[in-house]
Backbone as JSON, one array per atom type, in Angstrom:
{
  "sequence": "XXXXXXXXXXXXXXXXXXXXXXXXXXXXXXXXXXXXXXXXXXXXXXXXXXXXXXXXXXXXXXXXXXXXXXXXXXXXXXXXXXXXXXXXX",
  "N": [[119.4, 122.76, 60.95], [117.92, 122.18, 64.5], [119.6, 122.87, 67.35], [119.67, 121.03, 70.14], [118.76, 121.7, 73.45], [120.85, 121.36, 76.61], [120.42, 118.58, 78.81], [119.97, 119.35, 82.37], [122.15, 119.95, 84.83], [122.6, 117.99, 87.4], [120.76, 118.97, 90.33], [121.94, 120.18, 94.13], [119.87, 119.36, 95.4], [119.03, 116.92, 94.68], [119.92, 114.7, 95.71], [121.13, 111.49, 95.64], [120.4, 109.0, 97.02], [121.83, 106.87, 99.79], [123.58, 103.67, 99.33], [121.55, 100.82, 100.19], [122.74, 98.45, 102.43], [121.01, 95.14, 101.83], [120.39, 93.36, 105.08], [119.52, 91.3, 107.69], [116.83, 92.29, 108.77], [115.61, 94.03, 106.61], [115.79, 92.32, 104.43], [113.76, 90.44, 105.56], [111.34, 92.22, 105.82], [110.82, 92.75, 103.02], [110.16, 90.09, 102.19], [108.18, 90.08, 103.82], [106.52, 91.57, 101.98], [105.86, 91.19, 99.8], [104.89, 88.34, 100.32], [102.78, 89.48, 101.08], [101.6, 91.88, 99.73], [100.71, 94.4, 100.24], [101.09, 96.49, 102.81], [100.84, 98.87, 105.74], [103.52, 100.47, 107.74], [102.84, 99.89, 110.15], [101.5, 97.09, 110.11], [104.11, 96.58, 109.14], [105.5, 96.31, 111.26], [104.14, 95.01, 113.08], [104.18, 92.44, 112.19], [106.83, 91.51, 111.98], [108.1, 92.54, 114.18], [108.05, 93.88, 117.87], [105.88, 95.64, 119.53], [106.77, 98.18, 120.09], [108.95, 98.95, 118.35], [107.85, 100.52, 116.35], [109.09, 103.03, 114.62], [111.43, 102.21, 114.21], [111.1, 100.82, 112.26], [109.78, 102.2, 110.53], [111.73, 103.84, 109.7], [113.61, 102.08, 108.16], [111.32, 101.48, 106.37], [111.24, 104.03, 104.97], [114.16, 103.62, 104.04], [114.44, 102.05, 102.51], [112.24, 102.81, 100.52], [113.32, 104.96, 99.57], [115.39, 103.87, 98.49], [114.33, 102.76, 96.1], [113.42, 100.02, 96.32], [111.26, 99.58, 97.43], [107.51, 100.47, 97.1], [105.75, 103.51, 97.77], [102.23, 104.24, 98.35], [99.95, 106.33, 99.0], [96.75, 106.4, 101.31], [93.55, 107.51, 100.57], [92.39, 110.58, 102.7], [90.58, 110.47, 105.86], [89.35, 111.93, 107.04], [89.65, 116.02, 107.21], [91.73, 116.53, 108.88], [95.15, 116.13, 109.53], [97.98, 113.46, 108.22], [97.67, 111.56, 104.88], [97.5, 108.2, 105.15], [99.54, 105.42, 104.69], [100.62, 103.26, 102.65], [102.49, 100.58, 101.82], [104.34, 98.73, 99.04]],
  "CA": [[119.38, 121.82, 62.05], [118.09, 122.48, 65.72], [120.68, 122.28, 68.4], [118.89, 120.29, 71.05], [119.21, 121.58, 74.77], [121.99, 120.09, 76.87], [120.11, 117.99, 80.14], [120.14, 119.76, 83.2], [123.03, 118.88, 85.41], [121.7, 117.69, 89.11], [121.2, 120.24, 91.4], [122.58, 119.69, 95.05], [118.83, 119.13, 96.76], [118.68, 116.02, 94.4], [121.05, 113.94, 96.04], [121.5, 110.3, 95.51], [120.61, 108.17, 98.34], [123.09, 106.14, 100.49], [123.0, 102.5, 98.67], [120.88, 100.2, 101.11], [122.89, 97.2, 102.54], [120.49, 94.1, 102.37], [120.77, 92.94, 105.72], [118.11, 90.51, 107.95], [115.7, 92.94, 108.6], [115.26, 94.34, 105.24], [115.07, 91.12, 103.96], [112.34, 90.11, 106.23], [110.39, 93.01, 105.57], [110.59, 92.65, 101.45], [109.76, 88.95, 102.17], [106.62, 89.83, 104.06], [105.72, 92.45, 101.13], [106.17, 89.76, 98.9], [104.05, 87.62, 101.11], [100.93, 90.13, 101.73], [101.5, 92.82, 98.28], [100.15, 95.6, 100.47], [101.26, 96.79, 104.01], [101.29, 99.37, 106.34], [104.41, 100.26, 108.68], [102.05, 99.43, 111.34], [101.15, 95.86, 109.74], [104.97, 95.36, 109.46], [105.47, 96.23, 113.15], [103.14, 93.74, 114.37], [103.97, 90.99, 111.69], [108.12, 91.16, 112.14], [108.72, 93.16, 115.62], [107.4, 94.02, 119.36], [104.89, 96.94, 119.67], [107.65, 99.61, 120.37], [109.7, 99.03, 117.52], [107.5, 101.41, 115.15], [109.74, 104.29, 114.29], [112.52, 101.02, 113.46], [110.27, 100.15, 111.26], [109.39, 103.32, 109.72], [113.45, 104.19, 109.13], [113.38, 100.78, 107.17], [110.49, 101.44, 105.21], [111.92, 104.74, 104.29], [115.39, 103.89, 103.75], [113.71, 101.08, 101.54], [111.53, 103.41, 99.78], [114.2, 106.03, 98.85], [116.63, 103.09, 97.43], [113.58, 102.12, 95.29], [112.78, 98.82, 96.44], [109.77, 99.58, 97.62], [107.16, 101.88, 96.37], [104.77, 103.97, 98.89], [101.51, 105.11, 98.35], [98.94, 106.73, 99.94], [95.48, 106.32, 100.81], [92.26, 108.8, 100.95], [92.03, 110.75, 104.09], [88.72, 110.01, 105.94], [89.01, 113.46, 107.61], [90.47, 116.96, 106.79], [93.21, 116.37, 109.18], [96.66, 114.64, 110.19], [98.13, 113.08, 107.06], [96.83, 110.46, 104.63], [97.69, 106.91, 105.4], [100.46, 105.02, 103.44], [100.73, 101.75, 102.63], [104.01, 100.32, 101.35], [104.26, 97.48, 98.01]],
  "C": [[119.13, 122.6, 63.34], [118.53, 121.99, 66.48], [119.21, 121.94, 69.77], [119.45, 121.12, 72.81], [119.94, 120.61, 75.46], [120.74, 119.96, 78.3], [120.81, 119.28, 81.02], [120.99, 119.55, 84.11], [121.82, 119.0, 86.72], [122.27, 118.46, 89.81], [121.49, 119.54, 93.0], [121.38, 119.18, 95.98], [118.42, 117.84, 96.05], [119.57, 115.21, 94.43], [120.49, 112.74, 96.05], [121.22, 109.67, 97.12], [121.58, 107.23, 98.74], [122.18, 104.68, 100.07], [122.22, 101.87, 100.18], [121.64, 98.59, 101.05], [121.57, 96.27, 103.19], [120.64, 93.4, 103.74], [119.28, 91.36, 106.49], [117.1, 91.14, 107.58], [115.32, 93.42, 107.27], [114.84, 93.4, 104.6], [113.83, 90.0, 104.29], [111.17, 90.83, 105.85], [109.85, 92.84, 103.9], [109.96, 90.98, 101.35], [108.22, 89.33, 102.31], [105.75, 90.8, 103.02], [105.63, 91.46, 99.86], [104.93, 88.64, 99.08], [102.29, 88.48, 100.49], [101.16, 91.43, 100.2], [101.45, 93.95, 99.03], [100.79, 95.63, 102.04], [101.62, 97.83, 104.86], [102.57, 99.05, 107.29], [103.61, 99.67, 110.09], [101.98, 97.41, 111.09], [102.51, 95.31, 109.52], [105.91, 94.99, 110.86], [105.18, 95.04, 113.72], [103.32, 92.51, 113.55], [105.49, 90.54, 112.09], [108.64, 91.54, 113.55], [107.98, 93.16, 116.42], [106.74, 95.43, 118.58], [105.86, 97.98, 119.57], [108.77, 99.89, 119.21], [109.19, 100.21, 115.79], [108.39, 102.2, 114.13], [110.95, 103.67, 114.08], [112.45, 100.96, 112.18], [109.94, 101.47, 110.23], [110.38, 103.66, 109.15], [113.63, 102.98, 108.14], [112.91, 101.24, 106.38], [110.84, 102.57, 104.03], [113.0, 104.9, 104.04], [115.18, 103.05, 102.18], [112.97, 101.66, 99.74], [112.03, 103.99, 98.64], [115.47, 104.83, 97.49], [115.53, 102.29, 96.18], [113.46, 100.45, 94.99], [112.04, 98.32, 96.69], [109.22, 100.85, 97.0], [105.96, 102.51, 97.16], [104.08, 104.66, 98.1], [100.43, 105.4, 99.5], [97.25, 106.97, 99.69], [94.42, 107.46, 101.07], [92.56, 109.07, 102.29], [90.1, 110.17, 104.12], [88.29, 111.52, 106.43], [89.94, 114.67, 106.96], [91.86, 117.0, 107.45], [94.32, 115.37, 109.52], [96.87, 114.39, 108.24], [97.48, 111.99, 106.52], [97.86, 109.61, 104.87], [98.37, 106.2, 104.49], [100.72, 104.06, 103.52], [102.22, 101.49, 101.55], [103.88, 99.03, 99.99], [105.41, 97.24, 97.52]]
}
């Protein structure tokens, strides 16, 4: 018989995210992804908040992301620089 390797325990840089209380906003935002399938943080800026609220909106999307209720990808660059472009589902 071969003894099977025991699992790896979890190392300390793969920490568990802080659960995500449902609150309005969250639930607005998963509505309008719901709504439209596809959306930049930009597209949910301008569909749920004021202009200045970006970087609200971005802490959302990635608090969202990490608790796996949303799932981010990203699209082609068009140029070699800055990052590629990420749309949220």
């Amino acid at each position: 018989m071969v003894a099977m390797p025991e699992p790896a325990a979890p190392s300390r840089e793969q920490k568990r995210p802080k659960p995500v209380m449902i609150g309005l906003s969250e639930d607005a935002i998963l509505r309008a992804l719901l709504r439209y399938h596809y959306l930049t943080s930009y597209q949910v800026c301008r569909l749920l908040y004021s202009p200045g609220s970006l970087t609200y909106v971005q802490t959302k999307l990635k608090r969202l992301t990490e608790s796996q209720f949303l799932h981010r990808l990203f699209l082609p660059r068009q140029n070699q620089h800055g990052s590629a472009p990420s749309i949220y589902t």
